[in-house]
C-alpha positions as CSV (number, residue, x, y, z in Angstrom):
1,X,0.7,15.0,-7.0
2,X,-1.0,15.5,-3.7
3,X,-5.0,14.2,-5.0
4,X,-2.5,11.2,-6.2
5,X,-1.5,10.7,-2.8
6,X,-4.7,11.0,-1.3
7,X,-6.2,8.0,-4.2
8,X,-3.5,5.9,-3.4
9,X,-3.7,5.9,0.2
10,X,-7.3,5.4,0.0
11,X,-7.0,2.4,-2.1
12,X,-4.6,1.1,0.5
13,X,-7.3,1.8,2.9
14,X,-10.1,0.5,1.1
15,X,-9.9,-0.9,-2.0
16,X,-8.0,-4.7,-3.4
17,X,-4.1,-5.1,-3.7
18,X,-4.6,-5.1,-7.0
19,X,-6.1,-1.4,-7.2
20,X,-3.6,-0.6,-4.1
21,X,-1.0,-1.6,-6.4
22,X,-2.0,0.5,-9.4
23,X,-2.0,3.5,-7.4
24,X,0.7,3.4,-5.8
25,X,3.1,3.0,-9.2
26,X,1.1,5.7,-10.3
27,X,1.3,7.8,-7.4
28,X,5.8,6.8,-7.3
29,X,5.6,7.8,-11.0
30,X,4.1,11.7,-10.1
31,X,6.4,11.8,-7.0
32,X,9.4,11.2,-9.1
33,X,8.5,13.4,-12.0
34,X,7.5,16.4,-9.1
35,X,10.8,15.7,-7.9
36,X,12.7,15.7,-11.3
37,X,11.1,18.8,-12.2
38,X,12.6,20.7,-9.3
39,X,9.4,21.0,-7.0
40,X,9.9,19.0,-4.2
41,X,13.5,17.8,-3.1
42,X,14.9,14.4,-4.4
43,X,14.9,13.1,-0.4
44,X,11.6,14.0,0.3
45,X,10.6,12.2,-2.9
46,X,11.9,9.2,-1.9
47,X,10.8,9.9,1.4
48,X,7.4,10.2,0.2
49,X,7.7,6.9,-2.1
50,X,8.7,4.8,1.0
51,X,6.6,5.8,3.3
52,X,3.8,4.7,0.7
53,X,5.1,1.4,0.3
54,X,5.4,0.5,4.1
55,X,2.2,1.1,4.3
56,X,1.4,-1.3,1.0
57,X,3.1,-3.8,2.4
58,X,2.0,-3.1,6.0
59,X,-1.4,-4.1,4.3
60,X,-0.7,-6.0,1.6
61,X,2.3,-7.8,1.9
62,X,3.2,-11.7,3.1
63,X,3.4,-10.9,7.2
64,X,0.1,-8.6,6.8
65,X,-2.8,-9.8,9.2
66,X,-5.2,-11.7,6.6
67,X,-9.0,-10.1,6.7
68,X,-10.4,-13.5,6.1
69,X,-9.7,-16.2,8.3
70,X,-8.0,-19.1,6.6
71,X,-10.2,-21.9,7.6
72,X,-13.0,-20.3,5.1
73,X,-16.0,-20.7,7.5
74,X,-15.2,-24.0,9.2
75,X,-14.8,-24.1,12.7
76,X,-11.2,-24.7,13.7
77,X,-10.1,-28.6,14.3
78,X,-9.6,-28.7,18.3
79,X,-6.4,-30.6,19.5
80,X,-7.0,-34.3,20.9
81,X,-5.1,-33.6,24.7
């Protein structure tokens, strides 16, 4: 569970959504089956599950910062005073 952790936050880091993504269902999958199986507590399962997704969607999601500007190279149109 924990080297899943560790992949999934470094896909969040570094890698596309898309990969981010993957990880992180895979990772939520291992953290409730963990859980499930008695080893770690229900609340710190879902503890662990949300703290992973904030930072998905810190990254990832509609109000994260975009890494590539939106004007795709162009200089940005000045405003006529």
């Amino acid at each position: 569970m924990r080297d899943s952790l560790k992949e999934c936050l470094e896909k969040i880091m570094h890698g596309t959504p898309e990969e981010a993504k993957k990880a992180f269902d895979e990772a939520s999958q291992l953290i409730d089956k963990t859980a499930q199986k008695g080893v770690i507590h229900k609340n710190q399962a879902a503890r662990r599950k949300s703290r992973l997704s904030a930072r998905l969607q810190a990254k990832f999601g509609p109000n994260a910062k975009a890494a590539a500007p939106t004007t795709k190279g162009k200089a940005p149109a000045k405003k006529a005073k």
